[in-house]
C-alpha positions in Angstrom: -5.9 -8.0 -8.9 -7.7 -6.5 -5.9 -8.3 -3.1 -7.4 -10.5 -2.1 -10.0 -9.2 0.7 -12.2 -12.3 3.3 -13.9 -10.6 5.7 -16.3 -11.0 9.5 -16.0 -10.2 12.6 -18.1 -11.0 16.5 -17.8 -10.3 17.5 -20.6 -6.7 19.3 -20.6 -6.5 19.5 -17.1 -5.5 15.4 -16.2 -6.3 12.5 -17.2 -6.5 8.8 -15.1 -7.6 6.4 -12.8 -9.9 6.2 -10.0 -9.4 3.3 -7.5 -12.2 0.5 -6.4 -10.8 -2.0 -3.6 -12.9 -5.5 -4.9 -11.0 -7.7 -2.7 -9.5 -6.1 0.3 -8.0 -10.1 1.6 -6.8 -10.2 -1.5 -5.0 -6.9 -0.9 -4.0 -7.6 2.2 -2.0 -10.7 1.3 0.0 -8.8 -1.7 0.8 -5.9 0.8 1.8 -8.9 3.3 4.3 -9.8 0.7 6.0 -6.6 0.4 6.4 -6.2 3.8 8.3 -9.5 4.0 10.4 -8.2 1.3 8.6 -10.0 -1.7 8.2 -7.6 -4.2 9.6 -10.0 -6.8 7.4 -12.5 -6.1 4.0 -10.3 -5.9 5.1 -8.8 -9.8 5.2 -12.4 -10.6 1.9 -12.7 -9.3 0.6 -9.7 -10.8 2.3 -10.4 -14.5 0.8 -14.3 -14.0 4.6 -15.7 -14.0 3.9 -19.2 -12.4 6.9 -19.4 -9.4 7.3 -21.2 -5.8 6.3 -19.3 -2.8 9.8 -17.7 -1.3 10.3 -18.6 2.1 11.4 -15.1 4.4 14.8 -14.9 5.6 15.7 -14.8 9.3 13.5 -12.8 11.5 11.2 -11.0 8.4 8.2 -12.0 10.6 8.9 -9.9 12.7 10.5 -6.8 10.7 7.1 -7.3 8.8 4.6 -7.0 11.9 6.7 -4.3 12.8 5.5 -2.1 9.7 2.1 -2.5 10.0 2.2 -2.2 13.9 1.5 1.5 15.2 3.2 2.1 18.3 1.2 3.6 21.4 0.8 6.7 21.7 1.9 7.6 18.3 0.0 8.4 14.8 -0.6 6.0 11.9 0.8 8.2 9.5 3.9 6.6 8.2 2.4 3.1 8.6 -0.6 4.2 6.6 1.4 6.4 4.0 3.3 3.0 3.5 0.3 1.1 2.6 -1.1 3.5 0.1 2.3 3.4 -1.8 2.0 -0.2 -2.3 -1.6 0.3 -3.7 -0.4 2.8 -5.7 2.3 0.2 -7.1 -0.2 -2.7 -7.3 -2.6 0.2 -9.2 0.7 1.7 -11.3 1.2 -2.2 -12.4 -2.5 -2.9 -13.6 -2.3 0.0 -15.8 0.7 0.1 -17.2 2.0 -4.3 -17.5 4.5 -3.2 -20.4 6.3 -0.8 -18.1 8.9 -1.0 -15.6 8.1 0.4 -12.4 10.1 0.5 -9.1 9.4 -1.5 -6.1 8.1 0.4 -2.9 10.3 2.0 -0.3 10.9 -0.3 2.7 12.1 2.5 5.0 9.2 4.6 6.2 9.6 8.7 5.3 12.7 7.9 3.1 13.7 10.8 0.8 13.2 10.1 -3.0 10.7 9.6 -5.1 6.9 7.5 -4.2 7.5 5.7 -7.1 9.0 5.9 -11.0 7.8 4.1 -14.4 9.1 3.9 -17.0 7.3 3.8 -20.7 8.2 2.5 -24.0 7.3 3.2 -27.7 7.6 0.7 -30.3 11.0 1.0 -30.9 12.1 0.1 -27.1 12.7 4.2 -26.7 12.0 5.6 -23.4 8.4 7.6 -24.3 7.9 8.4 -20.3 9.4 8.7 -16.9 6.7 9.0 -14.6 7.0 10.5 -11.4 4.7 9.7 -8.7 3.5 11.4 -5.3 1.1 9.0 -3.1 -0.6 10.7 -0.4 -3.2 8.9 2.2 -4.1 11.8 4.0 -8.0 13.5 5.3 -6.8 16.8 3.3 -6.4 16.1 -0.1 -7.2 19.4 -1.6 -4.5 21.3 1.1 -2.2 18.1 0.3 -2.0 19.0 -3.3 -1.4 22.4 -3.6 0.5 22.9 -0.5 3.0 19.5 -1.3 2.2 17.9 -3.7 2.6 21.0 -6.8 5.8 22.6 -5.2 7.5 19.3 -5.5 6.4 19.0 -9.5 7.3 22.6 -9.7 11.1 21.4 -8.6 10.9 18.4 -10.8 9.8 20.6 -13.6 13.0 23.3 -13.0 15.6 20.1 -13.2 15.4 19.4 -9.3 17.1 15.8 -8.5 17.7 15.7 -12.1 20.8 13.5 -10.8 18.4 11.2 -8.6 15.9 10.8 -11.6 18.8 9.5 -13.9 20.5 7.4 -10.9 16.5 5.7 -10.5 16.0 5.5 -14.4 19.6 3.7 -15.2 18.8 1.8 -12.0 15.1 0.0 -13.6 16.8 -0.4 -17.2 19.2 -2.6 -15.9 16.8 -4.9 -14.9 15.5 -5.2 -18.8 17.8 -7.6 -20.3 18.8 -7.2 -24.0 19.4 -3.3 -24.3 22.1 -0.7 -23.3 21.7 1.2 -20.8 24.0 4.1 -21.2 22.6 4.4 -24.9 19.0 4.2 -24.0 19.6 7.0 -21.1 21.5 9.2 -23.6 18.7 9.4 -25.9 16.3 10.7 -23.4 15.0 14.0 -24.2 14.6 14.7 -20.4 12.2 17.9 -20.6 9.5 16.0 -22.6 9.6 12.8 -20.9 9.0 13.6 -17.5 5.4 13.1 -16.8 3.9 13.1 -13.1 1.3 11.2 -11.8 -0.6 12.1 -8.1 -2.2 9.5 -6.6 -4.5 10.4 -3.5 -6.8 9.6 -1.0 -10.6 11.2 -1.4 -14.0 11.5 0.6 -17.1 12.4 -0.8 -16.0 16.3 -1.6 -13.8 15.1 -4.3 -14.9 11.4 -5.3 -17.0 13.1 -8.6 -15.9 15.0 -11.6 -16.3 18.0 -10.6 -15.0 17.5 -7.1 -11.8 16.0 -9.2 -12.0 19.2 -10.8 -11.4 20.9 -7.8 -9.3 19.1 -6.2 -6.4 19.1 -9.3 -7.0 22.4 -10.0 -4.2 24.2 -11.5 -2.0 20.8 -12.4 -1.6 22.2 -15.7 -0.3 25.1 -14.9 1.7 23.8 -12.2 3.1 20.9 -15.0 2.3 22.8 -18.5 2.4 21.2 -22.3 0.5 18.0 -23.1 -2.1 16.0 -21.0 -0.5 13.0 -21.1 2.3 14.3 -18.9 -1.0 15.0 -16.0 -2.1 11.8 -14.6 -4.3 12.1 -11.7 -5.2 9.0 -9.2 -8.0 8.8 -6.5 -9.1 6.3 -3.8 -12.2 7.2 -2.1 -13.0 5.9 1.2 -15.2 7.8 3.8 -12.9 7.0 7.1 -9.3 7.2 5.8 -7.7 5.9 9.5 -10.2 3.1 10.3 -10.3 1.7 6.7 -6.3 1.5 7.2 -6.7 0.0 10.6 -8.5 -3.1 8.8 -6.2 -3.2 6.4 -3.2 -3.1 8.0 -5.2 -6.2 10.6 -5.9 -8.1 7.8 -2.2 -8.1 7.2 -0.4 -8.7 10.2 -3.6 -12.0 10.0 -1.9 -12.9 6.9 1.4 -12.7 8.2 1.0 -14.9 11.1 -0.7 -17.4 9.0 2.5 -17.6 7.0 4.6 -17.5 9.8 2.6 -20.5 11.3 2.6 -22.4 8.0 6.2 -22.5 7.9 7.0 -23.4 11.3 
């Protein structure tokens, strides 16, 4: 796993993770994988499922490259946006290996949620549907209260309630062994929805008290117990040109695939 997890609490305000990159080839060949549509295979990897290498189909080189290619004259946004997502899967996975958690988007700026998991208790109940928001972005602190807590404040009044179901019934049917409909009817959906923000940070916010800051007012903004407050951070001093080597290391990896299976 390229990325090293550090829990974090304050108090009743969040509590969670904060990101360390210890292998950024190592990241760059998982986020390779999901670009080539091979998801699957990298939660095999990541759950230590022994399985063959899938070959792409058709032209995924290409479609691929595409992604992590930034055309000229425009911004990285969406490109790096899409990268931090799949962290924030590959980070979502590492803490959380009993639950099931959606694959990452594949269509840049698509509406619906960054990302759901789902929890358990004991008695294969769901205990948790958590909602993420995954921002790379050089304003984290405007990001959050000007994004990032309206869009909680909808989820909290029942907004996309119809989505959230449609995504939830959509990851159960994946776990064999249970019914669906009966596991989704015994939701208490007020309780269960927790929320977790994953962001990019400099050195303003990369300390506790900077956190502090920085998720101010996430418990009013999502109210009741702590649990349902999870709050993510990556720090890295030059957002664009850390995601430029990234996203080069990638499109290396690619190619290098591409060329072993020619």
């Amino acid at each position: 796993m390229p990325i090293l997890l550090t829990p974090i609490v304050h108090k009743s305000l969040l509590h969670g993770y904060t990101w360390a990159v210890t292998d950024e080839q190592l990241l760059a060949e998982l986020i390779a994988r999901v670009a080539l549509g091979q998801a699957r295979h990298v939660n095999k990897i990541l759950l230590n499922i022994g399985t063959a290498l899938p070959v792409p189909v058709d032209d995924a080189w290409a479609a691929a490259a595409k992604m992590l290619t930034v055309p000229v004259g425009t911004e990285p946004w969406h490109r790096d946006g899409w990268m931090f997502q799949v962290m924030s899967w590959l980070s979502a996975h590492k803490a959380g290996s009993k639950s099931l958690i959606n694959t990452p988007q594949m269509i840049f700026a698509q509406k619906g949620f960054d990302g759901i998991q789902l929890d358990f208790d004991p008695v294969g109940a769901i205990s948790a549907v958590v909602i993420f928001e995954d921002k790379a972005t050089d304003n984290p602190r405007k990001t959050i209260r000007d994004e990032v807590w309206p869009e909680f404040e909808e989820y909290e009044s029942g907004g996309d309630a119809n989505v959230l179901v449609a995504e939830v019934t959509g990851l159960l049917e994946k776990r064999q062994g249970i019914d669906v409909d009966d596991v989704v009817r015994r939701v208490i959906w007020k309780d269960a929805r927790h929320f977790r923000v994953s962001i990019t940070v400099g050195k303003l916010h990369a300390t506790n008290a900077g956190r502090g800051r920085l998720f101010k007012d996430y418990d009013t903004k999502v109210q009741g117990n702590v649990k349902r407050r999870r709050g993510e951070t990556f720090y890295v001093d030059d957002l664009r040109s850390w995601m430029d080597s990234i996203a080069s290391k990638v499109l290396a990896h690619i190619a290098a695939l591409k060329a072993a299976h020619v």
